[in-house]
C-alpha positions in Angstrom: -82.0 73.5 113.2 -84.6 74.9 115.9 -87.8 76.0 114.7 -89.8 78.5 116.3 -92.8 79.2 113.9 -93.1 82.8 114.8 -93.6 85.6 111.8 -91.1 88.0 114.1 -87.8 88.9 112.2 -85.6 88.4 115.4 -87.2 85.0 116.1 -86.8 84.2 112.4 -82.6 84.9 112.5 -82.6 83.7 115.4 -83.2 80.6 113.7 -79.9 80.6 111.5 -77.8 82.9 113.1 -78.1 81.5 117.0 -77.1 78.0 115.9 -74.3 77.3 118.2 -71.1 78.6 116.4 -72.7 80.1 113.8 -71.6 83.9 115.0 -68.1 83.3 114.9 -68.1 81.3 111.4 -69.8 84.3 110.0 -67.3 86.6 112.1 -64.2 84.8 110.5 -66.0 85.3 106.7 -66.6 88.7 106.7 -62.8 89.6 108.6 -61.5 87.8 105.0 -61.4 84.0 105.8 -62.1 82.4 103.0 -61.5 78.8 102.7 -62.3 76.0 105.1 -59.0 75.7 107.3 -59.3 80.0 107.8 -62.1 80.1 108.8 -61.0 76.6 111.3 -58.4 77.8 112.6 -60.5 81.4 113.8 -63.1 79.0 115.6 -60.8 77.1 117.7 -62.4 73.7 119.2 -65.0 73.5 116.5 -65.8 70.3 115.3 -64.8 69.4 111.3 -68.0 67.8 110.3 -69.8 70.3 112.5 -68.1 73.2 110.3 -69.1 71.7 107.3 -72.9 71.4 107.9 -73.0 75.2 109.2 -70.7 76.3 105.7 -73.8 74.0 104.2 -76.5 75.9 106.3 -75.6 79.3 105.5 -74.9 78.4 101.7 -78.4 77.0 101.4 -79.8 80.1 103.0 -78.2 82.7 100.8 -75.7 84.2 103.3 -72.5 82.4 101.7 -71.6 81.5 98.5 -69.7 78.8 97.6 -66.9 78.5 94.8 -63.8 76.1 93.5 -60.8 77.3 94.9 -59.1 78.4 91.5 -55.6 77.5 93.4 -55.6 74.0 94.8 -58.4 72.0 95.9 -61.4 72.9 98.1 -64.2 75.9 98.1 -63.3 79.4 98.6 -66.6 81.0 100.6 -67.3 84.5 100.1 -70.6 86.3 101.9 -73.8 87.3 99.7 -75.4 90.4 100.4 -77.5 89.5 103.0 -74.2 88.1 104.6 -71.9 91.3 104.6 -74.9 92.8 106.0 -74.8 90.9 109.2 -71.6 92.4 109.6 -73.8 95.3 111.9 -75.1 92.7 113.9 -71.6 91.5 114.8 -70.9 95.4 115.7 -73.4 95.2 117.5 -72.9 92.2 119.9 -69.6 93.1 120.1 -70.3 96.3 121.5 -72.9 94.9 123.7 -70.2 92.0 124.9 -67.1 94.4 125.7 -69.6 97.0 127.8 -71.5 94.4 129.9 -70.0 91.0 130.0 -67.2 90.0 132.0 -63.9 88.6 130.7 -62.8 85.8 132.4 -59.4 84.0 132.6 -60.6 81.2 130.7 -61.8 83.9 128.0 -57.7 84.9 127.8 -56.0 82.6 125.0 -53.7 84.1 123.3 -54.0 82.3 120.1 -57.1 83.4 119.6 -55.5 87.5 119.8 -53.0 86.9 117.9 -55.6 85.4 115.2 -57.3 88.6 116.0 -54.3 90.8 116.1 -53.3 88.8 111.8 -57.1 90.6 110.9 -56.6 93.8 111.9 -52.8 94.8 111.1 -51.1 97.7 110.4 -49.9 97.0 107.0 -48.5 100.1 106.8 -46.4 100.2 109.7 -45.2 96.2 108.5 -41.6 95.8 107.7 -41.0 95.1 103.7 -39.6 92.2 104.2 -40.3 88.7 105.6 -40.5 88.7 109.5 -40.8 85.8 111.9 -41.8 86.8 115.3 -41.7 83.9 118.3 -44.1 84.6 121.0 -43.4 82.6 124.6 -46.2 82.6 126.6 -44.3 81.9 130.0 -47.5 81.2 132.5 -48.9 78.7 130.0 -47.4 75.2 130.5 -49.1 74.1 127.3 -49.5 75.6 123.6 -47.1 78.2 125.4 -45.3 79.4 122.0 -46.2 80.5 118.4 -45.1 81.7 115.7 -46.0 85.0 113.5 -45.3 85.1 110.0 -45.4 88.6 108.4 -45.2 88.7 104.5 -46.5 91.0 101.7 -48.4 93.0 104.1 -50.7 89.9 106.0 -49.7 87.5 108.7 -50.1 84.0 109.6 -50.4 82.7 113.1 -48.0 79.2 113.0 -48.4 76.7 115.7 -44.8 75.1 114.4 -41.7 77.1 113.3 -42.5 78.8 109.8 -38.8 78.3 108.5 -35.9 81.0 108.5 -34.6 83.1 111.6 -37.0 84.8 114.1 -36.4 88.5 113.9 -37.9 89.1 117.6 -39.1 87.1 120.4 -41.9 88.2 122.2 -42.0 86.9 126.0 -45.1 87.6 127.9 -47.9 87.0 130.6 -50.9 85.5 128.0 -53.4 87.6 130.5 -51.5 90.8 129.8 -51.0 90.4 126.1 -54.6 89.8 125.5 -55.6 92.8 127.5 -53.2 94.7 125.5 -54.8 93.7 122.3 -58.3 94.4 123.6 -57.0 97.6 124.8 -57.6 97.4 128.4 -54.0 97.9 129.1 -51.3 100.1 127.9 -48.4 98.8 125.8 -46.0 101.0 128.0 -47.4 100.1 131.3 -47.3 96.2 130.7 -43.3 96.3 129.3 -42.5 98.5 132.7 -44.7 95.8 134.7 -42.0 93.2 133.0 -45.5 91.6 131.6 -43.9 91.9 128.3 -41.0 91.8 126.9 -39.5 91.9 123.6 -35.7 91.0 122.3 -34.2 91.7 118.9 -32.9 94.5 116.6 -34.4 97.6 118.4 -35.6 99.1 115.6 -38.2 96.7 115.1 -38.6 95.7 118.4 -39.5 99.3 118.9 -42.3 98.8 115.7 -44.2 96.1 116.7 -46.5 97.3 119.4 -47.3 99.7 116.0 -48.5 96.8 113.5 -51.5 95.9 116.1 -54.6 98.2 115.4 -56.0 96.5 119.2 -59.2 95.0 118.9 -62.2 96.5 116.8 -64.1 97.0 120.2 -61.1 98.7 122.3 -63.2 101.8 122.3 -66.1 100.5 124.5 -65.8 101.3 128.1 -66.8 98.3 130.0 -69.3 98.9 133.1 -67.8 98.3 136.1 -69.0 94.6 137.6 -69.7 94.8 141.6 
């Protein structure tokens, strides 16, 4: 871990929180991941051993604490005080990010929004019971299709069939559904573009657009890149 020696408090986060990764970790804990393969599977591409020595990082400066996982083995990790309170600093580079920076193609994966999308349901729009929906991601010619499991009010993005019959089957353009997520397009305009499409009992195929809140930062207007 860089040190800087400096006695300003930016400088001085800067020093933990900067740490490459270290953002999103803290992101995934305070949107409810708790153990070690939640908060993973939120920080696609991350390095195992490299998770494990930032959990150890911000444990042994007081943002985390650490405790046995009551059910099964492992730690469950669940933020201090000082950790829920960087919760306004990631309000406030998310802000800053959706209004000035750019999104990229590479920046579309839909994994990552339906991740998102699990964090921020509607519960109350959910259907009561069990629900599997398949999403086909038809310009992707790998990790093209997943899986979302809805039960007791939370889902579960699967990368491999979660068991039982899918109730719909979401086929779509991964650029378009992640827009739709982030809220830069309309759920309307991208089924009558034929972006999106999605088969099964109308009723719920009608619904789902509903259990997606978009993403937390769907309100910022971006500025306009020349």
């Amino acid at each position: 871990m860089k040190r800087y020696n400096q006695y300003c408090p930016i400088v001085r986060a800067s020093e933990i929180v900067a740490e490459r990764w270290m953002p999103v970790i803290l992101r995934n804990i305070l949107l409810g991941c708790h153990t070690f393969t939640q908060i993973e599977r939120g920080a696609p591409g991350i390095p195992k051993s490299l998770l494990t020595r930032r959990l150890e990082e911000l444990e042994r400066f007081g943002i985390i604490d650490r405790y046995e996982n009551p059910v099964g083995r492992g730690w469950t990790y669940e933020p201090t005080e000082a950790g829920k309170d960087f919760w306004n600093v990631c309000e406030a580079l998310g802000v800053w990010g959706a209004r000035w920076l750019e999104v990229a193609p590479e920046h579309l994966d839909p994994y990552v929004a339906l991740w998102s999308m699990c964090n921020s349901l509607n519960t109350e729009a959910l259907p009561k019971q069990r629900t599997i929906v398949r999403f086909d991601f038809t310009d992707l010619e790998r990790k093209n299709r997943f899986w979302l499991l809805l039960e007791d009010g939370a889902g579960e993005v699967c990368l491999k069939p979660p068991g039982d019959d899918e109730a719909l089957v979401v086929t779509a353009d991964s650029a378009w559904f992640v827009k739709w997520h982030m809220g830069r397009v309309d759920w309307r305009e991208a089924v009558r573009a034929g972006r999106i499409r999605v088969d099964g009992p109308s009723s719920l195929a009608r619904a789902f657009p509903t259990w997606n809140q978009l993403s937390h930062f769907a309100h910022v207007q971006p500025v306009t890149h020349r």
